[in-house]
PDB file as gemmi writes it, atoms N, CA and C in Angstrom:
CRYST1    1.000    1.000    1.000  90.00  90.00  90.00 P 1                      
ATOM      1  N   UNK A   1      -1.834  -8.520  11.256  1.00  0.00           N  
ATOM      2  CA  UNK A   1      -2.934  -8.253  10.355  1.00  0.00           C  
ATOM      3  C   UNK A   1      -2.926  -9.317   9.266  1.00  0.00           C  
ATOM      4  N   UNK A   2      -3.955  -9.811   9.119  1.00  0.00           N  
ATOM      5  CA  UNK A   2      -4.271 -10.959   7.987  1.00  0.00           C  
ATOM      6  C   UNK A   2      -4.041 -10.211   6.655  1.00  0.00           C  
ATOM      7  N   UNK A   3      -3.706 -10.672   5.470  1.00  0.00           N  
ATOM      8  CA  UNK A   3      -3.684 -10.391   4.296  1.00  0.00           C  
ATOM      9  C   UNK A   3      -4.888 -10.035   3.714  1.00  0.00           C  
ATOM     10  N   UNK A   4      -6.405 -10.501   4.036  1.00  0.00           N  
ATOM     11  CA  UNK A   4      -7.316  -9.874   3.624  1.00  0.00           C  
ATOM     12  C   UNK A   4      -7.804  -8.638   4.153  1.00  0.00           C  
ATOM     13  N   UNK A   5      -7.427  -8.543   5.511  1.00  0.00           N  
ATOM     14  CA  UNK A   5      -7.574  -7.189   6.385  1.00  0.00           C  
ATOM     15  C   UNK A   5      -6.663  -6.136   5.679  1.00  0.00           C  
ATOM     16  N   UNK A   6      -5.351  -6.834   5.290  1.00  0.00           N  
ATOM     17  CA  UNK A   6      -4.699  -5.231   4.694  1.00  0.00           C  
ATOM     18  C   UNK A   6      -4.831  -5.050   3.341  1.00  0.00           C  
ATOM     19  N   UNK A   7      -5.294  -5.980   2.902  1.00  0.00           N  
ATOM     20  CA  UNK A   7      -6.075  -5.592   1.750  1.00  0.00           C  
ATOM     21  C   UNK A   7      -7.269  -4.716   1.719  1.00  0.00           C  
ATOM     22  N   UNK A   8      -8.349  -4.885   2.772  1.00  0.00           N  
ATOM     23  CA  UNK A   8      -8.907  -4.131   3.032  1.00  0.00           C  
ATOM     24  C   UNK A   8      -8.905  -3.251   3.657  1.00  0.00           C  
ATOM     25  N   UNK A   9      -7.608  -2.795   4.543  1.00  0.00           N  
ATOM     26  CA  UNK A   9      -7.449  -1.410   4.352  1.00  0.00           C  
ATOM     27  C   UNK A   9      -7.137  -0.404   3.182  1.00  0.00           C  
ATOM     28  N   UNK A  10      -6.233  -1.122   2.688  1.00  0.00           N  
ATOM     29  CA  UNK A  10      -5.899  -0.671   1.053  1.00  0.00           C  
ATOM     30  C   UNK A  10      -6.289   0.010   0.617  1.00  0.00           C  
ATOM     31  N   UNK A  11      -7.720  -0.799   0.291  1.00  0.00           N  
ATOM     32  CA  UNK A  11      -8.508  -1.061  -0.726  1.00  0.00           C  
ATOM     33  C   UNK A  11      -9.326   0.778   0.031  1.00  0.00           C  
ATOM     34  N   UNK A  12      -9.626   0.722   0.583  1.00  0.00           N  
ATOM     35  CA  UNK A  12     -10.653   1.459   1.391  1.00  0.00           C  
ATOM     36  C   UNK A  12      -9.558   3.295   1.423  1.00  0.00           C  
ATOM     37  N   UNK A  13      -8.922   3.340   0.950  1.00  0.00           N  
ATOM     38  CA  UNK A  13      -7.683   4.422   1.115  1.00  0.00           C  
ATOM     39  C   UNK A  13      -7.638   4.257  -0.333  1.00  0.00           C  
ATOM     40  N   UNK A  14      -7.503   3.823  -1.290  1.00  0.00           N  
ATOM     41  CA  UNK A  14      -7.496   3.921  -3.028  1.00  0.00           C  
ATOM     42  C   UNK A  14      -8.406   3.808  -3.402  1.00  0.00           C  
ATOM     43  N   UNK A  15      -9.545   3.691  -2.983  1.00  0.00           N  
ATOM     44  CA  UNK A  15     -10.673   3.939  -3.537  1.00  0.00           C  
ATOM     45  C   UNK A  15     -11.546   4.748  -3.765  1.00  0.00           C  
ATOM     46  N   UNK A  16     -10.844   5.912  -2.748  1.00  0.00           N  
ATOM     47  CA  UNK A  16     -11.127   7.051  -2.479  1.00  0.00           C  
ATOM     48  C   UNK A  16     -12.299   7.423  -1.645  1.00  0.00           C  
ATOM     49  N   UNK A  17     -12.635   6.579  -0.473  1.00  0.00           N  
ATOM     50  CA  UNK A  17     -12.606   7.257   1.034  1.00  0.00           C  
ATOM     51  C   UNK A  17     -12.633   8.123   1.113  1.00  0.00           C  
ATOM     52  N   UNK A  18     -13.745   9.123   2.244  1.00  0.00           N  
ATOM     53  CA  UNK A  18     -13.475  10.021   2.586  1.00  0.00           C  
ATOM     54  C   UNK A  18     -12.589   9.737   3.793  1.00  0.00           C  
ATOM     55  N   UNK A  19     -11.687  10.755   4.095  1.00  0.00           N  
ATOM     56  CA  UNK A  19     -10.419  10.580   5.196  1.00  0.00           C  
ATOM     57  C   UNK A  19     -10.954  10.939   6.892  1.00  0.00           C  
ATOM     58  N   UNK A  20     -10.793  10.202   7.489  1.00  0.00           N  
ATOM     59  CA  UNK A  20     -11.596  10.919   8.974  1.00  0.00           C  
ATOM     60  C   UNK A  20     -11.158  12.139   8.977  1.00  0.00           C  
ATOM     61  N   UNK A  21     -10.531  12.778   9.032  1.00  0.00           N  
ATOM     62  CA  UNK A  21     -10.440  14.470   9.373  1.00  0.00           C  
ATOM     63  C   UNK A  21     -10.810  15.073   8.221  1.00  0.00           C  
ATOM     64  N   UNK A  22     -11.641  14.563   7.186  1.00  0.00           N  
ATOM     65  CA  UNK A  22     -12.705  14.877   6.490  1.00  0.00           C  
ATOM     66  C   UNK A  22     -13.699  14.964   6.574  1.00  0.00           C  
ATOM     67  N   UNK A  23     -14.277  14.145   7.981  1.00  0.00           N  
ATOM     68  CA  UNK A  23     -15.632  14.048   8.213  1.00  0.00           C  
ATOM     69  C   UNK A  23     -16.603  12.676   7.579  1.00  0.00           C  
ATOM     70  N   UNK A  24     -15.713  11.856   6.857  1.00  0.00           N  
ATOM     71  CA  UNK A  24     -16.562  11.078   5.802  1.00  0.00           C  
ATOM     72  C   UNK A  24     -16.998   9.979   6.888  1.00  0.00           C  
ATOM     73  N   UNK A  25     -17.734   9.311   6.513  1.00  0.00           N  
ATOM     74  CA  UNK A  25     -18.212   7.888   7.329  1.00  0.00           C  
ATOM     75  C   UNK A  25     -18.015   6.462   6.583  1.00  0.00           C  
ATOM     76  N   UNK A  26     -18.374   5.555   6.812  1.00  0.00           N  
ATOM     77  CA  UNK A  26     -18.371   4.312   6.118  1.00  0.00           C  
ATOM     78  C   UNK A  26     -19.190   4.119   5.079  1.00  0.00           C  
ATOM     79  N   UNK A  27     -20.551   4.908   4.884  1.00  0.00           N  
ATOM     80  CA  UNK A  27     -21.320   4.956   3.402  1.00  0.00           C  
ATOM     81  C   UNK A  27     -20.692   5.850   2.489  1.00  0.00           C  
ATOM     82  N   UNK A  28     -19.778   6.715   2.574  1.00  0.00           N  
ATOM     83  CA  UNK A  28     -18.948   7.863   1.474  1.00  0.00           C  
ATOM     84  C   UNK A  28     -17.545   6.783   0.838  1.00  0.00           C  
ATOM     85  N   UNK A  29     -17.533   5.506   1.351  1.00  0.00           N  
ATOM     86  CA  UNK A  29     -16.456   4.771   0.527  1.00  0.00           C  
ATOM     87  C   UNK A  29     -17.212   4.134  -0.616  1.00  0.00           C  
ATOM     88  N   UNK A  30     -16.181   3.842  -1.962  1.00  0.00           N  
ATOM     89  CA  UNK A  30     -16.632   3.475  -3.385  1.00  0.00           C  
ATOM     90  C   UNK A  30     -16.279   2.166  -2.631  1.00  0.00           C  
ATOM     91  N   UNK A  31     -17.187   0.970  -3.623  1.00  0.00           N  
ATOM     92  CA  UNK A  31     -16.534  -0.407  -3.421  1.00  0.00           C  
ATOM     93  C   UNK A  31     -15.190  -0.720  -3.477  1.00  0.00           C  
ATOM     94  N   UNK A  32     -14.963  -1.554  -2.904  1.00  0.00           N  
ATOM     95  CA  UNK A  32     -13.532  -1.992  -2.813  1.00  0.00           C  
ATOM     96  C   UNK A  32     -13.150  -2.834  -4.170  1.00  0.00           C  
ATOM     97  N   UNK A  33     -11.409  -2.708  -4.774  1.00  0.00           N  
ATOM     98  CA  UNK A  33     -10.884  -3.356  -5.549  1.00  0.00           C  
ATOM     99  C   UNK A  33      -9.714  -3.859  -5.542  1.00  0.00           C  
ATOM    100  N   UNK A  34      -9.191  -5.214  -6.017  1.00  0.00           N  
ATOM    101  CA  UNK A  34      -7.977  -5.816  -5.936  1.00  0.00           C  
ATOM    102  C   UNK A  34      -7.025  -4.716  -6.443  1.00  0.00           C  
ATOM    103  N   UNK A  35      -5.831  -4.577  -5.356  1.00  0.00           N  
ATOM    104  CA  UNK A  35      -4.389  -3.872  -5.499  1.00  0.00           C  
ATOM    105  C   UNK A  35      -3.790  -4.370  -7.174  1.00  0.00           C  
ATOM    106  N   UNK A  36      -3.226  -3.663  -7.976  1.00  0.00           N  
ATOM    107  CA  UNK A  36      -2.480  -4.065  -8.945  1.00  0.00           C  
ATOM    108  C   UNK A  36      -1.500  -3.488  -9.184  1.00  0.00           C  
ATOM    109  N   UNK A  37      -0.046  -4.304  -9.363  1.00  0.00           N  
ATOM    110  CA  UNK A  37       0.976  -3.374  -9.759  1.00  0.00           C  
ATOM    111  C   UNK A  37       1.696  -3.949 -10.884  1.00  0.00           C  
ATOM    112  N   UNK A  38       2.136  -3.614 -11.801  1.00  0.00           N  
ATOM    113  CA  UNK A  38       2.596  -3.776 -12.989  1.00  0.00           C  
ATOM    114  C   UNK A  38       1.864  -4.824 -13.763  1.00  0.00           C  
ATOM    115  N   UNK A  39       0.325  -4.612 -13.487  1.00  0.00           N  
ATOM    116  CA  UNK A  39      -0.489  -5.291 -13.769  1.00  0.00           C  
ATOM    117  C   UNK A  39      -0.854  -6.744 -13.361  1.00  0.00           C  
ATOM    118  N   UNK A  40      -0.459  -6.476 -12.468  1.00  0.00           N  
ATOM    119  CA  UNK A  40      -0.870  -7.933 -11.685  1.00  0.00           C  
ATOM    120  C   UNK A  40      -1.381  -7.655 -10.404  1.00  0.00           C  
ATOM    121  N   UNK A  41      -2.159  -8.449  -9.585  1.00  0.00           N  
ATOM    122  CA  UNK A  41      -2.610  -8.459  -8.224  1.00  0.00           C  
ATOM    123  C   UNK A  41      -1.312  -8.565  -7.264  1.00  0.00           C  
ATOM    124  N   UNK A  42      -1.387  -7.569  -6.272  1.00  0.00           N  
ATOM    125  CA  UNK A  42      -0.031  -7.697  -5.226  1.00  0.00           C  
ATOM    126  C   UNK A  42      -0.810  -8.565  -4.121  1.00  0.00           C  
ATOM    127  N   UNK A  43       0.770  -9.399  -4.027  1.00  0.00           N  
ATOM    128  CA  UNK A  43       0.624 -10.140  -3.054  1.00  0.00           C  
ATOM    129  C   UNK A  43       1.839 -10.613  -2.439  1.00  0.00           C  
ATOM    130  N   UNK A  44       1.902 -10.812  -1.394  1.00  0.00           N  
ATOM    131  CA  UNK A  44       2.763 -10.505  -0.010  1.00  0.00           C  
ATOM    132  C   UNK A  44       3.482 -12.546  -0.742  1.00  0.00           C  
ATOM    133  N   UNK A  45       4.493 -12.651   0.523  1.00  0.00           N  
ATOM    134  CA  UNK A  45       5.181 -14.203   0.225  1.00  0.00           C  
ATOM    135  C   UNK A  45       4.607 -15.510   1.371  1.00  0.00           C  
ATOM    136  N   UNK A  46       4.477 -13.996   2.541  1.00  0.00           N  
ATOM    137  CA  UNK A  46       3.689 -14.749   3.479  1.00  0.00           C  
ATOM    138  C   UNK A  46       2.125 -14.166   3.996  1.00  0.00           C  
ATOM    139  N   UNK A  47       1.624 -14.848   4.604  1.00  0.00           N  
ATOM    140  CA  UNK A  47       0.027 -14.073   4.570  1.00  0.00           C  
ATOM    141  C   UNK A  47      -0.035 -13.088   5.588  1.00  0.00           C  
ATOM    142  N   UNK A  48       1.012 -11.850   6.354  1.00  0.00           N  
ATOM    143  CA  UNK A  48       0.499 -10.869   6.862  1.00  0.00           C  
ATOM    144  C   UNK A  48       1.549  -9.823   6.057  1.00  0.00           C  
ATOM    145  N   UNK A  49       0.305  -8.715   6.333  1.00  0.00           N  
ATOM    146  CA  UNK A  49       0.875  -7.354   5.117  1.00  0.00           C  
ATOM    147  C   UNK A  49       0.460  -6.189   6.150  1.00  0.00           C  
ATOM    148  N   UNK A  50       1.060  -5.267   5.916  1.00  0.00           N  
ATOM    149  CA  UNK A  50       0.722  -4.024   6.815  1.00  0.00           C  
ATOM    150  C   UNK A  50       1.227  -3.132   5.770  1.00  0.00           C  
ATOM    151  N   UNK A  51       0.098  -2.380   5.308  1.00  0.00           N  
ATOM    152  CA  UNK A  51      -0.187  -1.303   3.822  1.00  0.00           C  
ATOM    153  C   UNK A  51      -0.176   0.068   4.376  1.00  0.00           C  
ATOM    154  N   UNK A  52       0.467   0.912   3.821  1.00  0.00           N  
ATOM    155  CA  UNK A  52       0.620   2.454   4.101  1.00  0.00           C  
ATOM    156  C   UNK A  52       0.863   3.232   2.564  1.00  0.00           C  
ATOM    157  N   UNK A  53       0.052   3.815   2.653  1.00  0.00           N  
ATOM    158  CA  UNK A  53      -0.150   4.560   1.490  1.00  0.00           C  
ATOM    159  C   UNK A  53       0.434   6.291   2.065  1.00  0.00           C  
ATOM    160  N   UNK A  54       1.586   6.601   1.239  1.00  0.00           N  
ATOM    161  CA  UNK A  54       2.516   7.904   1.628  1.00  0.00           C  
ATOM    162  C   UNK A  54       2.792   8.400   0.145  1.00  0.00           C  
ATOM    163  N   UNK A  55       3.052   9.481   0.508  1.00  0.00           N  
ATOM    164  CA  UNK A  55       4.113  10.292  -0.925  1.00  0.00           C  
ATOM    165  C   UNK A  55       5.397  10.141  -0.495  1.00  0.00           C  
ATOM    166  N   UNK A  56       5.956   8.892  -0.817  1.00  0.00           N  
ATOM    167  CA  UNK A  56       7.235   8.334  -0.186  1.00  0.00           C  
ATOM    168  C   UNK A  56       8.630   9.134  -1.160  1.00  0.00           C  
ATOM    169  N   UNK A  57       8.564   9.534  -1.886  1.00  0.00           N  
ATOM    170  CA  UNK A  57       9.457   9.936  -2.834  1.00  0.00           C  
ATOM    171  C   UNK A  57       9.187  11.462  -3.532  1.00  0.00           C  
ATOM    172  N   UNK A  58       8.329  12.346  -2.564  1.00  0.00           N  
ATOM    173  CA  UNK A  58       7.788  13.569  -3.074  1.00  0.00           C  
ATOM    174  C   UNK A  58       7.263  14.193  -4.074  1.00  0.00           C  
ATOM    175  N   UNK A  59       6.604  13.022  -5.377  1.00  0.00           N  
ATOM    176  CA  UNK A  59       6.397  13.628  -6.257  1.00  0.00           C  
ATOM    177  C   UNK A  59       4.765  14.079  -6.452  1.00  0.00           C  
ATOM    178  N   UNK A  60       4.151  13.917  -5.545  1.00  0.00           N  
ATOM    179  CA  UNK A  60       2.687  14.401  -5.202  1.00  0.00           C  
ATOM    180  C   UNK A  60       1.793  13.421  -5.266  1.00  0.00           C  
ATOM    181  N   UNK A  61       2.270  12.368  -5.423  1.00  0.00           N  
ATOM    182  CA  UNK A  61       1.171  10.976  -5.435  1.00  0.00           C  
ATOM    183  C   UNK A  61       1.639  10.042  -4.455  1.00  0.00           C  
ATOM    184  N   UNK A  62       0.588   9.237  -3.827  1.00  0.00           N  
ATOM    185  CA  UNK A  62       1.124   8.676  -2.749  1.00  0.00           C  
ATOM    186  C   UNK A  62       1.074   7.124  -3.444  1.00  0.00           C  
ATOM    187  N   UNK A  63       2.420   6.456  -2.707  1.00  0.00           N  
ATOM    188  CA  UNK A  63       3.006   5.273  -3.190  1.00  0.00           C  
ATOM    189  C   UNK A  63       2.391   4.341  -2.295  1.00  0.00           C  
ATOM    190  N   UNK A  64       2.691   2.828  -2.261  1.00  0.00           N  
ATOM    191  CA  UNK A  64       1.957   2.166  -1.794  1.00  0.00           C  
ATOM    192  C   UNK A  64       3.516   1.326  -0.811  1.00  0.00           C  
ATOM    193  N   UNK A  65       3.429   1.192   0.320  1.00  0.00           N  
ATOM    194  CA  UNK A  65       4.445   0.687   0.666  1.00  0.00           C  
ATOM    195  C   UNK A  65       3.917  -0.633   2.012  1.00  0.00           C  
ATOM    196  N   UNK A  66       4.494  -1.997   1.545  1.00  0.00           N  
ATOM    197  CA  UNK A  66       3.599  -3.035   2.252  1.00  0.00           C  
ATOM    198  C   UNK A  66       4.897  -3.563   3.086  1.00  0.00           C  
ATOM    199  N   UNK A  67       4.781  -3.482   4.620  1.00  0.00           N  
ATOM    200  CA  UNK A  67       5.173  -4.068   5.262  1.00  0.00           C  
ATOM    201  C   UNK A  67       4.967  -5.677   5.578  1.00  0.00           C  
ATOM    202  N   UNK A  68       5.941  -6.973   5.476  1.00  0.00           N  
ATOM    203  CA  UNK A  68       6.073  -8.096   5.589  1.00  0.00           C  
ATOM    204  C   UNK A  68       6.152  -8.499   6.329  1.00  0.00           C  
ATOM    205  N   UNK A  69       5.641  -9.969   7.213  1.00  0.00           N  
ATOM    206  CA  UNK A  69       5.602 -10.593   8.378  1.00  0.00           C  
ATOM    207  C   UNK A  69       7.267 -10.839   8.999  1.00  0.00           C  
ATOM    208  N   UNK A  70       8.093 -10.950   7.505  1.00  0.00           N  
ATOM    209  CA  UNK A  70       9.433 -11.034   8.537  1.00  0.00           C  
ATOM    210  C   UNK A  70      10.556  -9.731   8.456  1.00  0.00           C  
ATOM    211  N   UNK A  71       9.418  -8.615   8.405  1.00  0.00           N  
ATOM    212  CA  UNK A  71       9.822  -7.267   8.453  1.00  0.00           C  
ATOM    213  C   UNK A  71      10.357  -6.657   7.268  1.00  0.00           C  
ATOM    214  N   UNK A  72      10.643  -7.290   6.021  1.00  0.00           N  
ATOM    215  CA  UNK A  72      11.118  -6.557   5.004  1.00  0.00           C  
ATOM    216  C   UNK A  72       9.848  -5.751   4.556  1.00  0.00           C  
ATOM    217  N   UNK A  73      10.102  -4.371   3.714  1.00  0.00           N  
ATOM    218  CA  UNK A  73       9.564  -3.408   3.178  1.00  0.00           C  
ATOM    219  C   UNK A  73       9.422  -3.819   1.473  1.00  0.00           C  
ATOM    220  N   UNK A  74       8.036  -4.162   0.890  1.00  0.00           N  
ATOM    221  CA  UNK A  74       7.799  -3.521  -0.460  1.00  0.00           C  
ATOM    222  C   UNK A  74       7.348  -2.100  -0.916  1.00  0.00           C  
ATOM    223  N   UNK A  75       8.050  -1.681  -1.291  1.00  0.00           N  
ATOM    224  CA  UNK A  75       8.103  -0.294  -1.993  1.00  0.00           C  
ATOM    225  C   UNK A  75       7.411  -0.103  -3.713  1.00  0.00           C  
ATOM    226  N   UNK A  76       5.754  -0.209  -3.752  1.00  0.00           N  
ATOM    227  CA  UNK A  76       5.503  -0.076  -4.911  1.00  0.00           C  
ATOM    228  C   UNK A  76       5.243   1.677  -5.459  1.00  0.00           C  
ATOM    229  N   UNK A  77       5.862   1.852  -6.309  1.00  0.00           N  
ATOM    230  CA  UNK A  77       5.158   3.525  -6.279  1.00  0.00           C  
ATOM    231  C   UNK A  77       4.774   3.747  -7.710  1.00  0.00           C  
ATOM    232  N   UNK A  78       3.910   4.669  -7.334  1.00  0.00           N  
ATOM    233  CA  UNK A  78       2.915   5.460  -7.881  1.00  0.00           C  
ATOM    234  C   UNK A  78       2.714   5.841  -9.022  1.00  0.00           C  
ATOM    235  N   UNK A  79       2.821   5.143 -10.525  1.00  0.00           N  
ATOM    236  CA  UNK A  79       3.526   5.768 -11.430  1.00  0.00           C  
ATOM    237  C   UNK A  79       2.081   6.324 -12.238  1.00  0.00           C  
ATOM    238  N   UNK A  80       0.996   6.310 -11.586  1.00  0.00           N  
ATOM    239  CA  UNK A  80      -0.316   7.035 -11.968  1.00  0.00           C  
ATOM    240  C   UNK A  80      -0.548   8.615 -11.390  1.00  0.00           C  
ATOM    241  N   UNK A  81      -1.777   8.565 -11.299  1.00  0.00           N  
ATOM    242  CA  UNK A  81      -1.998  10.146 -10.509  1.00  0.00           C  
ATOM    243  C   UNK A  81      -2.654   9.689  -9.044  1.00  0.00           C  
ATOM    244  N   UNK A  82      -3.244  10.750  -8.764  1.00  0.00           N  
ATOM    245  CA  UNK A  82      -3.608  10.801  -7.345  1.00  0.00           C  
ATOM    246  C   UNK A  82      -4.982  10.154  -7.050  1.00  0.00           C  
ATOM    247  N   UNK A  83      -5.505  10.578  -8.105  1.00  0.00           N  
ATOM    248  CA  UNK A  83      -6.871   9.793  -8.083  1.00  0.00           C  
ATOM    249  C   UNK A  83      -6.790   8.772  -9.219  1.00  0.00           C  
ATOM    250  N   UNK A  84      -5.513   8.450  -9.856  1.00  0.00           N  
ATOM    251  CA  UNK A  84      -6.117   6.863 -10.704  1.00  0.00           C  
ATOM    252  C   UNK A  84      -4.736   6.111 -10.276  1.00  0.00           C  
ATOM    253  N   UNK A  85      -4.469   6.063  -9.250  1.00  0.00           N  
ATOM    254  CA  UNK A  85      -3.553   5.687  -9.016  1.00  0.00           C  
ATOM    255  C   UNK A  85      -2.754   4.060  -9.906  1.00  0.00           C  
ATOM    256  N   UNK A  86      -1.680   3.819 -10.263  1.00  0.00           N  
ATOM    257  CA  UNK A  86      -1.175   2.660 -10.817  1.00  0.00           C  
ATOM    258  C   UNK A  86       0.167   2.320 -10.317  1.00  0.00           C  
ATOM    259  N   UNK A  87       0.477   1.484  -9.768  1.00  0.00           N  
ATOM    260  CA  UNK A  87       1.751   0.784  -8.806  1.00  0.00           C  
ATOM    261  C   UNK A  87       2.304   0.000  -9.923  1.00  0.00           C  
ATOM    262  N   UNK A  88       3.936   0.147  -9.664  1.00  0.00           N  
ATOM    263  CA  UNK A  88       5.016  -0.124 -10.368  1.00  0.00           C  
ATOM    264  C   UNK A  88       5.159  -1.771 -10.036  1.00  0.00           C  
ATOM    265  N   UNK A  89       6.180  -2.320 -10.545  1.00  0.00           N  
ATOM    266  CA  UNK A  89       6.895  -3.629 -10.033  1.00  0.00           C  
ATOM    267  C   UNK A  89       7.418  -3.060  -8.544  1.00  0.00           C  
ATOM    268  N   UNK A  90       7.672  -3.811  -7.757  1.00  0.00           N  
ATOM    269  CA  UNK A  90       7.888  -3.654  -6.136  1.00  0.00           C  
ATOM    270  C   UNK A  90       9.285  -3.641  -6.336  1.00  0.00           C  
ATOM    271  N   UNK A  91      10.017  -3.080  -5.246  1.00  0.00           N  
ATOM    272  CA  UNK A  91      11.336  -3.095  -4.495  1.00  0.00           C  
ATOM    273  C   UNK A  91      11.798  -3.016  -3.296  1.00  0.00           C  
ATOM    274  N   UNK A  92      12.139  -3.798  -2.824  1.00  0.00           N  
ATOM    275  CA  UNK A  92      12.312  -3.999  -1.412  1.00  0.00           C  
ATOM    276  C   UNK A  92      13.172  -2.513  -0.808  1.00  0.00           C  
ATOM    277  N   UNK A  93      12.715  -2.311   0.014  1.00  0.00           N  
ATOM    278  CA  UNK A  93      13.474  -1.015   0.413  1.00  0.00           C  
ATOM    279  C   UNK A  93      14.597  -1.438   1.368  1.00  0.00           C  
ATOM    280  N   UNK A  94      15.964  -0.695   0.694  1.00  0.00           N  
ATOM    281  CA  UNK A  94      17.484  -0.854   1.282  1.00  0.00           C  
ATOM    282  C   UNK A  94      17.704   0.442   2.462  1.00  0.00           C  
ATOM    283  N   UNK A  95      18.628  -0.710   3.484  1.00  0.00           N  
ATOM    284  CA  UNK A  95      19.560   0.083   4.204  1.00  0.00           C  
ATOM    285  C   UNK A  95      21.089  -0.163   3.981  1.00  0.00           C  
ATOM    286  N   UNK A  96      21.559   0.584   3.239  1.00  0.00           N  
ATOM    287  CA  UNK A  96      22.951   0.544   2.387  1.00  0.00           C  
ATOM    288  C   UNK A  96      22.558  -0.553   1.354  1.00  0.00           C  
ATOM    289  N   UNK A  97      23.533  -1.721   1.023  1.00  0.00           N  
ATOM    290  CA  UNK A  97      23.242  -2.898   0.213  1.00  0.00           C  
ATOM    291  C   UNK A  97      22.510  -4.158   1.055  1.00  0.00           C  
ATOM    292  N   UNK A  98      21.641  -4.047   1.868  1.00  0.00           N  
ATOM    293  CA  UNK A  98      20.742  -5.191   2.402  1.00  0.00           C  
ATOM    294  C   UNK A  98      19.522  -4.689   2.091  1.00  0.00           C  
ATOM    295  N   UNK A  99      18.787  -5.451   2.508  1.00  0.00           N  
ATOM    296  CA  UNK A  99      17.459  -5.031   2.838  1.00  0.00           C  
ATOM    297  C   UNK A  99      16.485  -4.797   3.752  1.00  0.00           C  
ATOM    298  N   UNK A 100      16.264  -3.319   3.879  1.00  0.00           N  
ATOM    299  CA  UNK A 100      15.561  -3.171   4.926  1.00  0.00           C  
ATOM    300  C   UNK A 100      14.591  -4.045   5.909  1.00  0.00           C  
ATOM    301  N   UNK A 101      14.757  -3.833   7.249  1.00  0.00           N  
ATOM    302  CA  UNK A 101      13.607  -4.963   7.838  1.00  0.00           C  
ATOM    303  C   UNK A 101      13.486  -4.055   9.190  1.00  0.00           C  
ATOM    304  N   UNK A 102      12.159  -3.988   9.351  1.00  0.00           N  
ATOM    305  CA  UNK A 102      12.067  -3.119  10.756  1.00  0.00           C  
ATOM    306  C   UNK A 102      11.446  -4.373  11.499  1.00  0.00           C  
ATOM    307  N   UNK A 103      11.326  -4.059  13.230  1.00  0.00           N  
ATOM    308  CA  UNK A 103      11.313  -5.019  13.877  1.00  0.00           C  
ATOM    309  C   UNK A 103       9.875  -5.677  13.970  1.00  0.00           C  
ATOM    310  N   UNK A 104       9.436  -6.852  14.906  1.00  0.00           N  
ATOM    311  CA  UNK A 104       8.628  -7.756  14.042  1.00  0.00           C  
ATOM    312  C   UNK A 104       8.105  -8.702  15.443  1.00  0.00           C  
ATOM    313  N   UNK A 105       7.022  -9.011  15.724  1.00  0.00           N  
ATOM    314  CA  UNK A 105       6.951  -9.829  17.167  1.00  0.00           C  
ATOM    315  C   UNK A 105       5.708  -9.530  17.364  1.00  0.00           C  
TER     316      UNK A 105                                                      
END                                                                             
């Protein structure tokens, strides 16, 4: 996935979309807007990103977590609400003291 594609998935999931098992269609999405986290525009090191938006840490807001072309995990979360959502500084997500990387090809 290109970096502008997962941006525009993103974008289209925080903007508040209706969710397909909502019924919504492509005219019920608000315009799209640049990702920001600790006040800056997120952006990947290399140009493919794969974006998943979860309640990764259970506290009822879903975090933003961007998968990297050479498999490492950014972990931005949620330090807004559900509907105004605002992303932290990133952290690579660990397995023990490395850093996570799922597989990649």
């Amino acid at each position: 996935m290109r970096r502008a594609d997962a941006w525009a998935a993103a974008t289209v999931l925080l903007a508040g979309g209706a969710a397909a098992d909502e019924g919504g269609g492509a005219g019920d999405l608000r315009p799209p807007f640049r990702v920001e986290a600790a006040g800056k525009p997120i952006d990947v090191e290399i140009g493919h990103a794969a974006p998943l938006l979860a309640d990764l840490d259970g506290d009822g807001v879903r975090d933003l977590l961007v998968g990297q072309f050479e498999g490492r995990l950014r972990l931005y979360r949620n330090e807004g609400t559900a509907t105004a959502p605002r992303f932290g500084e990133p952290a690579y997500v660990k397995a023990g003291d490395t850093d996570a990387r799922v597989p990649t090809g």
